[in-house]
N, C-alpha and C positions, 0 to 999 in steps of 0.2 A: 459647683465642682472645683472650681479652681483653688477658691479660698481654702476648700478642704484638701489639696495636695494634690490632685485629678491633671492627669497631662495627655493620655492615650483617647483620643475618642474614635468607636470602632462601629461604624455604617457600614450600609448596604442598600443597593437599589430596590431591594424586595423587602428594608425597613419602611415601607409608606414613605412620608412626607419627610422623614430625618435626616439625609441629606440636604437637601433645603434649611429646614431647621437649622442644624449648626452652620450651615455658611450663613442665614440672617443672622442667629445673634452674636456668633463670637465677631463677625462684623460690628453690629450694633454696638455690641458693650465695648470694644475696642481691644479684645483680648486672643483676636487669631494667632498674633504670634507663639501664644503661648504651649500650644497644644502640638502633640503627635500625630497625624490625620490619618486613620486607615480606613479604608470602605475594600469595595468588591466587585468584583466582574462576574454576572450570573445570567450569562447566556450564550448560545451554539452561532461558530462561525467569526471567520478573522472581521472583517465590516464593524458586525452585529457587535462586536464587541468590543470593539475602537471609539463606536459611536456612543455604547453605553456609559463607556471608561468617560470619555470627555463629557457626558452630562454631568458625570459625579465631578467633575472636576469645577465645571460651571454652576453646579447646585451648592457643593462645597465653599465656592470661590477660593479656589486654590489654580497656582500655576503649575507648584509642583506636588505632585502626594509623596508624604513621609512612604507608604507603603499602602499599594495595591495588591490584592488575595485573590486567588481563581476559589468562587463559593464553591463550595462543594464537589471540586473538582470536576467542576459541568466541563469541555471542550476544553480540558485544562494545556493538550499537547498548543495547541492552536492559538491560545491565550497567552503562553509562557513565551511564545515565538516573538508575541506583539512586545511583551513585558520586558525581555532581554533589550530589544531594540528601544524600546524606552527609558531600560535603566542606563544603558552606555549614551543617552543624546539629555541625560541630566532630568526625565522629563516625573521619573520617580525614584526614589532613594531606594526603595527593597522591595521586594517581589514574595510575596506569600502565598499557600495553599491552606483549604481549609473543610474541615468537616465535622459534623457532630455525634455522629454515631460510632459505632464501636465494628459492627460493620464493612466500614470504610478502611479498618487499619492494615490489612494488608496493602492494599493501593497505596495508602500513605505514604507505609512504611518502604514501597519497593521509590517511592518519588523522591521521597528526602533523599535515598542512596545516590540515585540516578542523579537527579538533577542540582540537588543542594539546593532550595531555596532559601531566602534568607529567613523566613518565619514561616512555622506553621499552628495551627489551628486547631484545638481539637478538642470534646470533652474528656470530664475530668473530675470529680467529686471523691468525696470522702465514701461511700458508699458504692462507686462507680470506678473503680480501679485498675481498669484491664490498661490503660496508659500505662503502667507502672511497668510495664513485662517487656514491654518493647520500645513505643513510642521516643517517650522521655529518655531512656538512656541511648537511643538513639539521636537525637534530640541534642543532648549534652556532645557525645561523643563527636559529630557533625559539625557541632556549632549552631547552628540552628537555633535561635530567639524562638521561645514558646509563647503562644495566650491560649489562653482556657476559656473555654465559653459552656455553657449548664452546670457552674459549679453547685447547682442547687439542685442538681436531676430535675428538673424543670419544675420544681417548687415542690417534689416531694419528702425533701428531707425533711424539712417543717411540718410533717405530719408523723414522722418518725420520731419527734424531739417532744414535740406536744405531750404537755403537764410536769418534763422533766425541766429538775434549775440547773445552769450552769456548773461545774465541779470547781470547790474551792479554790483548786491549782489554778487554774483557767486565769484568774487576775493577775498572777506575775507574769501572764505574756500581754497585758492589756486585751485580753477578751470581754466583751459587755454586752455579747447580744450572742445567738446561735448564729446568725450570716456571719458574725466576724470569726468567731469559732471556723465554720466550714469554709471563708476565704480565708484564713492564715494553715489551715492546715494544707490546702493548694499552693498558698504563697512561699509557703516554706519548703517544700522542694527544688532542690536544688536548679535543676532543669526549668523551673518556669519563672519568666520574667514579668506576666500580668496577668490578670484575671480580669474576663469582663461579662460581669452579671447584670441583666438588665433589669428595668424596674420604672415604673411610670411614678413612681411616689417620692415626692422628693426627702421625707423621712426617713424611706429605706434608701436612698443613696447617698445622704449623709453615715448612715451607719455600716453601709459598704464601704466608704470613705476611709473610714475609723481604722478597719483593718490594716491598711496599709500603715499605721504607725506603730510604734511601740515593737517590744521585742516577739522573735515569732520561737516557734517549737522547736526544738532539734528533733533528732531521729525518736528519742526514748519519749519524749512529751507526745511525740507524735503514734505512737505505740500506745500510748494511756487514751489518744483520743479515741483512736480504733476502737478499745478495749469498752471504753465509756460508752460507744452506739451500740455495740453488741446486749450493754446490760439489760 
């Protein structure tokens, strides 16, 4: 991850063992400094959620977190209370909300107004576009740092793409696969600052990698991507 340009790494208590995970190896390899740290608080109650906060933080091995997210907006009024008080005593950089469903956008959207968080969280695809209508220019307008999380509708665009080849234009933006395709078309909105797609295979997270280099779409390239799923 690192060698290929990778700085944001994005956990949670309800990822199994992966908290754990990145505090052994970016220890191990000697490359903690390197990284952005964000995880999550996903659970009811001020306590219950103090104590979950400080295991990520000892799973991690971190003193301070870049940035802590209420999942799902589980007990978020109650979590946001603990998270203020931690961001004014140093003990995390920025405060986020977070959700995957489409669902969920009114909530969001009345939370960003109210509260301004400093990041929020939310799906987001090429085929998945209701962000577009409110979120993200909300988003922009606010100030509010974006990540995307299902830029792949949970693996079903690749079943959408299957038997079709990349379009000739595609290589002056440096596209070489359909994931880099579907993360530059995410990346390249204005409003969002990462994307993070998940993936056990370390093959496909070099080639998530990739995306992030090279030139991305404008508005019009981004219109022909549209155009090209539809055919």
């Amino acid at each position: 991850m690192k060698e290929n340009g990778g700085t944001v790494i994005d956990s949670s208590p309800m990822y199994g063992s992966s908290e754990e995970v990145v505090g052994d190896l970016t220890t191990e390899l000697k490359i903690a400094d390197h990284f952005f740290y964000a995880t999550k608080v996903w659970t009811s109650g001020r306590e219950e959620g103090i104590e979950q906060m400080n295991d990520s933080f000892k799973k991690m091995k971190r003193n301070k977190m870049d940035l802590m997210q209420i999942h799902n907006l589980v007990d978020w009024k109650t979590h946001l209370k603990t998270l203020r008080d931690w961001k004014d005593n140093g003990k995390v950089r920025y405060i986020g909300i977070t959700h995957y469903t489409e669902s969920a956008y009114d909530e969001l959207e009345k939370i960003m107004k109210s509260e301004k968080p400093d990041f929020v969280q939310f799906n987001y695809s090429i085929d998945s576009r209701e962000a577009e209508k409110r979120l993200l220019p909300a988003a922009k307008d606010l100030g509010i740092a974006v990540l995307i999380n299902r830029p792949y509708g949970g693996g079903n665009l690749f079943g959408k793409v299957k038997g079709k080849t990349l379009p000739e234009w595609t290589k002056e933006y440096d596209i070489n696969s359909w994931g880099q395709f579907f993360l530059k078309f995410i990346l390249s909105h204005e409003a969002v600052i990462c994307v993070i797609p998940g993936t056990s295979k370390p093959n496909h997270l070099v080639d998530n990698m990739l995306a992030g280099f090279g030139k991305l779409p404008d508005n019009s390239v981004r219109e022909n991507m549209l155009r090209y799923m539809k055919e």
